[in-house]
C-alpha positions, 0 to 999 in steps of 0.5 A: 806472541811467545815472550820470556819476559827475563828476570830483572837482576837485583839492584838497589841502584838504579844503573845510569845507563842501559845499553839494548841489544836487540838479537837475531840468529847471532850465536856466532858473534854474541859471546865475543861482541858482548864480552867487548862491550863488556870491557868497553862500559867497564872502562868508560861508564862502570856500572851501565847494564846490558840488555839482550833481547833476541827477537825470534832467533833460531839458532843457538842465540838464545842459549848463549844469551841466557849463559852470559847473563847467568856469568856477568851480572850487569848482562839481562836476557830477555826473548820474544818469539816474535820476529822483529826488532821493534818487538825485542826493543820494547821487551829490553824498555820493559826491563830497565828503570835506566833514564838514559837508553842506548841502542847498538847493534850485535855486532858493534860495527859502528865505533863504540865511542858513541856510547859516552859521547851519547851518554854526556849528550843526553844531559842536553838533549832527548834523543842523540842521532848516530849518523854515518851519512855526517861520518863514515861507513864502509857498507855496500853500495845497495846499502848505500844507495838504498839508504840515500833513497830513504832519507831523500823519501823521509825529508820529503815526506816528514820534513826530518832533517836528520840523516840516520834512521837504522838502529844502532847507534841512538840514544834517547831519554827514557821519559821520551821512549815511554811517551811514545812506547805503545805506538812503535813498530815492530820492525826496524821502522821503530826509530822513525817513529820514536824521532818522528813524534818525539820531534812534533812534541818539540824533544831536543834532539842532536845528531853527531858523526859516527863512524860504521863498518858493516860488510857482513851479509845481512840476515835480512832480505834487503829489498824486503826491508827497504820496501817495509820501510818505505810502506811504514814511512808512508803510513806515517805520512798519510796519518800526518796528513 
């Protein structure tokens, strides 16, 4: 696995909060998405950093993400060669110190107040759970409907009574994160796997409404996922048993 670690920035403090994005193939939307949150954290929790880590992208992501960083100082970005957002996730923990992680995805379609909402709620609590099933999305129906099976899958399997596993909109304790770090997936799968064995440890753990507009094509195949997902939530399973 190719990896560029990045350059952690000077900074004699300690930054309150750390804000990972994993990236792949989003050169269209990286400059105007960041320069957004940018402007969010700015007025909401000054002095948070961001991480951007692009995970085998190929197209012009990993340009973009090192000018940005190289413009704003609060901004790091790190690459992997190795596809996977488990991967780009583990790579962004490695270059933060932050006790509170935040995770969004590239193109922010789950509303940004999550973030401080989050950010208070980690006083409390070891992991916070954005949830659009106890909110609302605007996604496709297979989106939908593929989602419903998962979580139907996971209550069954793992008895997790929580109702959002994908990637952005999560927030966890760094304490948490690096108990568990060496054990994650390199895939989407990652989160399951973080509130899986963190809720066996006993965390505290909370899932608030968020609200998610997603009708983009994904860069992904759906049923390729679904079925990763589903092979991923099955090995947990049988390690369980």
């Amino acid at each position: 696995m190719a990896v560029n670690p990045g350059k952690k920035k000077r900074n004699d403090n300690i930054p309150s909060v750390a804000l990972i994005v994993p990236v792949y193939n989003e050169g269209k939307i990286l400059s105007d998405s960041t320069r957004r949150l940018i402007s969010y954290l700015d007025t909401v929790l000054p002095g948070s950093e961001i991480i951007i880590v692009s995970n085998g992208s190929t197209d012009e992501t990993v340009e973009i993400g090192e000018q940005m960083a190289a413009v704003y100082p609060t901004i790091t970005f790190s690459r992997t060669d190795k596809r996977g957002v488990g991967y780009a996730f583990r790579l962004g923990m490695s270059l933060t110190e932050a006790e509170k992680i935040i995770t969004v995805d590239a193109d922010l379609t789950t509303d940004l107040d999550f973030i401080p909402r989050a950010y208070g709620l980690l006083d409390r609590y070891d992991i916070v759970i954005g949830s659009k099933r106890m909110g609302s999305q605007e996604r496709s129906p297979i989106r939908i409907a593929g989602s419903a099976l998962y979580l139907y899958c996971v209550r069954t399997l793992l008895d997790l009574p929580f109702g959002d596993y994908s990637i952005g909109a999560k927030a966890y304790r760094r304490e948490i994160v690096i108990r568990h770090l060496g054990c994650v997936a390199g895939g989407s799968s990652y989160v399951l796997d973080i509130i899986y064995k963190s809720s066996s440890d006993g965390a505290r753990i909370t899932e608030i409404p968020v609200r998610c507009s997603d009708m983009r094509k994904s860069h992904f195949s759906l049923i390729h996922e679904g079925v990763y997902r589903l092979y991923r939530l099955f090995g947990v399973w049988r390690r369980k048993e």
